[in-house]
C-alpha positions as CSV (number, residue, x, y, z in Angstrom):
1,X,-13.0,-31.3,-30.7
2,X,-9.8,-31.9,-29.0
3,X,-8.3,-29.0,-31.0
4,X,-11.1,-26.1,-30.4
5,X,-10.9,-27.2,-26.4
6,X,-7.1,-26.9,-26.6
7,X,-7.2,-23.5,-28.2
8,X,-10.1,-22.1,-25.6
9,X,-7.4,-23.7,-23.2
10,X,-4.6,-21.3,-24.7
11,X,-7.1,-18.3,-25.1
12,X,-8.7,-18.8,-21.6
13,X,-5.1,-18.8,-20.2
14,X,-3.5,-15.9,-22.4
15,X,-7.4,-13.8,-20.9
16,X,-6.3,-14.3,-17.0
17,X,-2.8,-13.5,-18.1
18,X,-3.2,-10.1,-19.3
19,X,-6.3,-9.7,-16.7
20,X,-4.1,-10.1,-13.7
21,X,-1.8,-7.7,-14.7
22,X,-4.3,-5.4,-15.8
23,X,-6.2,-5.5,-12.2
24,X,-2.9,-4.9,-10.4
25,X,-2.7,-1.1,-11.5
26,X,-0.3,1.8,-9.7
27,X,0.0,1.5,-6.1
28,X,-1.0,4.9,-4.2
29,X,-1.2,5.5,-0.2
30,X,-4.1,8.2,0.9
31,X,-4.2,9.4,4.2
32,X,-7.9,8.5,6.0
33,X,-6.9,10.3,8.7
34,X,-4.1,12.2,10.5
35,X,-4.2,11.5,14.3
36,X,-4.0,9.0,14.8
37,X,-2.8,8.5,11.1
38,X,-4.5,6.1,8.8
39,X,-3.7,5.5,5.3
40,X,-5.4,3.7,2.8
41,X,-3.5,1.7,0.3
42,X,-5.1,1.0,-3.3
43,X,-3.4,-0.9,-6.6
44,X,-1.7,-3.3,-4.9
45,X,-1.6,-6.9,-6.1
46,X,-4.3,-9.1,-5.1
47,X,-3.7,-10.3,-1.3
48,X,0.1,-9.2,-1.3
49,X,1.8,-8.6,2.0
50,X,2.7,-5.4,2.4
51,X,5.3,-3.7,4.9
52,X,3.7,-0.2,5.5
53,X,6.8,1.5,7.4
54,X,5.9,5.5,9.1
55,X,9.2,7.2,9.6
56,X,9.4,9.3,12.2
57,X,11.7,11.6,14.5
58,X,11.8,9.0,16.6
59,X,12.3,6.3,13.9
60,X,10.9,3.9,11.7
61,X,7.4,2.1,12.8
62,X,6.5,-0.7,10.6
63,X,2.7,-2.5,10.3
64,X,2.7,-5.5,8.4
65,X,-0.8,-5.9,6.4
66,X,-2.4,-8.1,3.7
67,X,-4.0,-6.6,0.7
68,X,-7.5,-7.8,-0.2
69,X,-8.1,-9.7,-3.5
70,X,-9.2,-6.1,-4.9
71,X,-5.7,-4.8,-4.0
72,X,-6.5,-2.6,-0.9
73,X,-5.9,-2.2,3.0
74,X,-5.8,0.1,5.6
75,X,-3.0,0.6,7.8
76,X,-3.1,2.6,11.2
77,X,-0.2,3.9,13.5
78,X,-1.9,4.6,17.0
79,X,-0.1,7.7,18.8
80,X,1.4,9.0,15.3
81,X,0.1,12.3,14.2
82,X,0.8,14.9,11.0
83,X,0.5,17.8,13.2
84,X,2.2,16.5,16.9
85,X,6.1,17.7,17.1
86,X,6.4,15.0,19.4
87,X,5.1,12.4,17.0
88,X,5.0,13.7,13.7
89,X,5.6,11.7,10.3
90,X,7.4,12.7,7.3
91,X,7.2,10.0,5.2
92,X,4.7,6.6,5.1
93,X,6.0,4.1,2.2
94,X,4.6,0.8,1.6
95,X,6.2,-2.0,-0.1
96,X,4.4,-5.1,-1.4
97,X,5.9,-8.7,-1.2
98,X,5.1,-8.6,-5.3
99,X,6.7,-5.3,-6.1
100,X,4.0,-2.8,-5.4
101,X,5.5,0.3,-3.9
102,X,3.8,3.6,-2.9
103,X,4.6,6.6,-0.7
104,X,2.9,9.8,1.1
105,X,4.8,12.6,2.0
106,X,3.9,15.1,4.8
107,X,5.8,18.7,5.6
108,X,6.6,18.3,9.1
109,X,5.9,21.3,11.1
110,X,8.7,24.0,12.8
111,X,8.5,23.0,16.7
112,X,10.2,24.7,19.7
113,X,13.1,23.7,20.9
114,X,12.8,21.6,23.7
C-alpha cells in the first residue's frame, strides 16, 4: 500500500508539473479599446505581476497589474489615445514577474507641426 500511494504521489506531482506549464501558454496584448486605450492581456502565468509600460511621445507610462489565476488582466491608460498627436502610443509591452512578455504595436499618425 505504501508503495501504490507513493507512486500516485510521484504521478500526481509529475500531472501538476506538466499542467502548469501547459496552462501558462504565449502571452499576447489585444487592444479593447483605443481612447482611452485598453488592452487586454491573455497567456500570462497564473496571478503574475505584470508591468504593462505605454510609450509615448511624451514618454513611458507604466500600470502595474496582477494576472488572474486564468492568466489574464486588463490594463487602462486614461488620456492615451491611438489616434490623438498629442497623446498617441507607439508601442504597449507587458512584462510578467515570471517571464511572460507580450507587445502591441500601433503606427502613429503624421501630425502638424506645432
Amino acid at each position: 500500500l505504501e508503495t501504490v500511494i507513493r507512486i500516485a504521489s510521484i504521478v500526481l506531482a509529475g500531472l501538476l508539473l506538466v499542467g502548469g506549464t501547459a496552462a501558462a501558454g504565449t502571452a499576447k496584448l489585444a487592444l479593447v479599446d483605443g481612447d482611452p486605450i485598453v488592452v487586454r492581456g491573455t497567456g500570462f502565468r497564473a496571478l503574475e505581476r505584470v508591468k504593462v509600460t505605454a510609450y509615448t511621445r511624451e514618454g513611458p507610462l507604466v500600470r502595474r497589474v496582477l494576472a488572474t489565476t486564468t492568466g489574464r488582466f486588463v490594463a487602462r491608460f486614461r488620456g492615451l489615445s491611438v489616434e490623438s498627436c498629442e497623446a498617441a502610443v507607439a508601442l504597449v509591452r507587458a512584462v510578467g514577474s515570471r517571464g511572460s512578455v507580450a507587445a502591441l504595436r500601433f503606427r502613429l499618425r503624421e501630425c502638424p507641426a506645432p
